[in-house]
N, C-alpha and C positions, 0 to 999 in steps of 0.2 A: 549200424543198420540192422531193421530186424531182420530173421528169415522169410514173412512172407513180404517185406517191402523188397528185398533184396530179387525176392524171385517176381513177382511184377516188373520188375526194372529191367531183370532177363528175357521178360515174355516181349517185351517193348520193344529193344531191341533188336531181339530174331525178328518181330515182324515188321517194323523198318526196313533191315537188312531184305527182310523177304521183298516189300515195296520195291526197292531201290532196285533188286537184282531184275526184280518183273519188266519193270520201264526199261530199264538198260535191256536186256533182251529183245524184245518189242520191238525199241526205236521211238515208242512213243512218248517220249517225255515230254513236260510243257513244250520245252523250246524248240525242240524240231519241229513238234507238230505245227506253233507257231509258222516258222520258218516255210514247213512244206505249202498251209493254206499262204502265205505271202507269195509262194512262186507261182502258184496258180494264178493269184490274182494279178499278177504279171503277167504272165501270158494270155491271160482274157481281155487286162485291157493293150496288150498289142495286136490282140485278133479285133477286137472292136475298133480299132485307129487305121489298122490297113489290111485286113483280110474282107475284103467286099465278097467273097465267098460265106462266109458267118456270119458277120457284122450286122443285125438287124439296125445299123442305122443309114440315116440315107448318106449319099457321097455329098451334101453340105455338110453335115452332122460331124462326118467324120473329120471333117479337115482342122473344128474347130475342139472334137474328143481330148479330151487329156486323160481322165479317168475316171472309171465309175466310182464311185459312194459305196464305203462298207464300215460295219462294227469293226469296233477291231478285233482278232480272233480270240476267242477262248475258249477253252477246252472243257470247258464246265455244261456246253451247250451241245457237246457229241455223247450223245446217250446210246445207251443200250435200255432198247424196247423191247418186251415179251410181244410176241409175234401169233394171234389168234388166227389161224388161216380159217375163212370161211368154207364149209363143207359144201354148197352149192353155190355153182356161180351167179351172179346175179350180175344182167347188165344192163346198163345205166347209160343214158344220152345226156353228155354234160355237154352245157348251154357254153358256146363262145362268145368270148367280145363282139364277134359281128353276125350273130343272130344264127350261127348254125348249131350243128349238134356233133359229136362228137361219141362212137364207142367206147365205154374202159367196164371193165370188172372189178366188180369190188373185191378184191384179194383176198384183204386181210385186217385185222384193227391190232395197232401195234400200241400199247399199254406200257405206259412211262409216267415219271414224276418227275415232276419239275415247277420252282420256285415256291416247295410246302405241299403241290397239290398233285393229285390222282390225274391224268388226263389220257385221252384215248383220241387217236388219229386214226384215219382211215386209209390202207394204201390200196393202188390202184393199178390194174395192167391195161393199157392202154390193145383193143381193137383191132388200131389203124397204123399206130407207127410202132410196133416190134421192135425193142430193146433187148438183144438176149440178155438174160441176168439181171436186168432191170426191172423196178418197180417205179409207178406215179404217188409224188406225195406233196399235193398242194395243199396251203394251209393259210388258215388267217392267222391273226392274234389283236393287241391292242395297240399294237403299231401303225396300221393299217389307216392311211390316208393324214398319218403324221410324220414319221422318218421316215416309213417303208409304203411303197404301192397300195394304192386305195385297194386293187381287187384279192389283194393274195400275192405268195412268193410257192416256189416250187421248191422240192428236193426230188432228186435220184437214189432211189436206195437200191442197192444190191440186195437182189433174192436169194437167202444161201440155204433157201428149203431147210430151215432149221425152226428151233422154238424160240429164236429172236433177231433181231437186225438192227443196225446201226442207224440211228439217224444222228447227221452231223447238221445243224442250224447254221452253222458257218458258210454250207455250201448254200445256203437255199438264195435262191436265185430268180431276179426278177423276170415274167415273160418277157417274150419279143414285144410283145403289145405295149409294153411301156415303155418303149423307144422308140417304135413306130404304130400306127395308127392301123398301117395296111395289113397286118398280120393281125391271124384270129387263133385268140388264147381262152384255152377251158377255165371256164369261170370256176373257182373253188366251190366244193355244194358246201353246204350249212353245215354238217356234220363235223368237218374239218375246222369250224369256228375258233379258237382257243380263248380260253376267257383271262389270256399271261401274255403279258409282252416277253417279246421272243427278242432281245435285245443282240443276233446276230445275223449275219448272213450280209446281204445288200441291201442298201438304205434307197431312198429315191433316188432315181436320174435326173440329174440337173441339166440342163443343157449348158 
């Protein structure tokens, strides 16, 4: 073997080793992460089947609940986004399902790639219901009124006042509105469009 094949072979392997040692530290390798979004969704759908506290569904709904409808998880779909925080606030009345309105500001546009392409989301601090640490981040894509919710899916991202944040598509999640009719959910604005099927998170609600 020559000398520079030899030493490419070296570089490969330290940064392997480097990989391997990062996840093991972490905790986030495939399979856990796997594992941890399975637990969750375990426990959401045992709060949807008997926690009439949470549960946006009605108590027929529930009796006959088994489980909601998801991708299956992958880890390919929790991005890390470059985090634009807008320098003035700017506030916005998003329209709900039942014709009212709704405060959020528009935070911030978080800047990611995904499926080949440039895309840009808008997140949002909610007004009215204060999440500490919390941001709004509802979204369409090309799923929308096929697997997944005709209006949109949400996520919760964590605000870590940094130059970027996590968004996980695994978590994103359908409103109350799509289980019940009686609850009013912020309609996604255009902006948030995505022109990619976002092949995770919850799929439709079946009854």
């Amino acid at each position: 073997m020559k000398l520079n094949q030899l030493t490419y072979l070296l570089v490969a392997i330290v940064i392997v080793a480097i990989l391997i040692y990062t996840l093991s530290e972490t905790g986030d390798t495939p399979q856990k992460y796997i594992e941890e979004i399975q637990k969750e969704r375990t426990q959401k759908d045992k709060d949807f089947k008997s926690n009439e506290n949470i549960s946006p569904l009605t108590p027929e709904d529930r009796t006959k609940f088994e489980t909601l409808n998801y991708f299956p998880p992958d880890i390919h779909y929790k991005i890390e986004a470059d985090l634009e925080v807008l320098n003035e606030d700017s506030v916005i009345n998003m329209l709900t399902t039942t014709g009212e309105k709704q405060k959020y500001v528009r935070y911030a546009y978080a800047h990611f790639s995904l499926a080949g392409q440039k895309l840009r989301l808008t997140v949002y601090k909610s007004m009215e219901r204060l999440t500490k640490g919390m941001l709004f981040l509802p979204f369409k894509d090309q799923t929308n009124g096929k697997e997944t919710y005709e209006a949109g899916r949400y996520i919760e991202v964590k605000n870590t006042n940094g130059s970027t944040i996590i968004i996980d598509f695994n978590k994103a999640y359908n409103p109350y509105c799509a289980y019940n009719e009686a609850y009013s959910c912020p309609i996604t604005p255009k902006e948030n469009d995505l022109p990619v099927s976002i092949l995770a998170g919850e799929k439709n609600y079946k009854k």
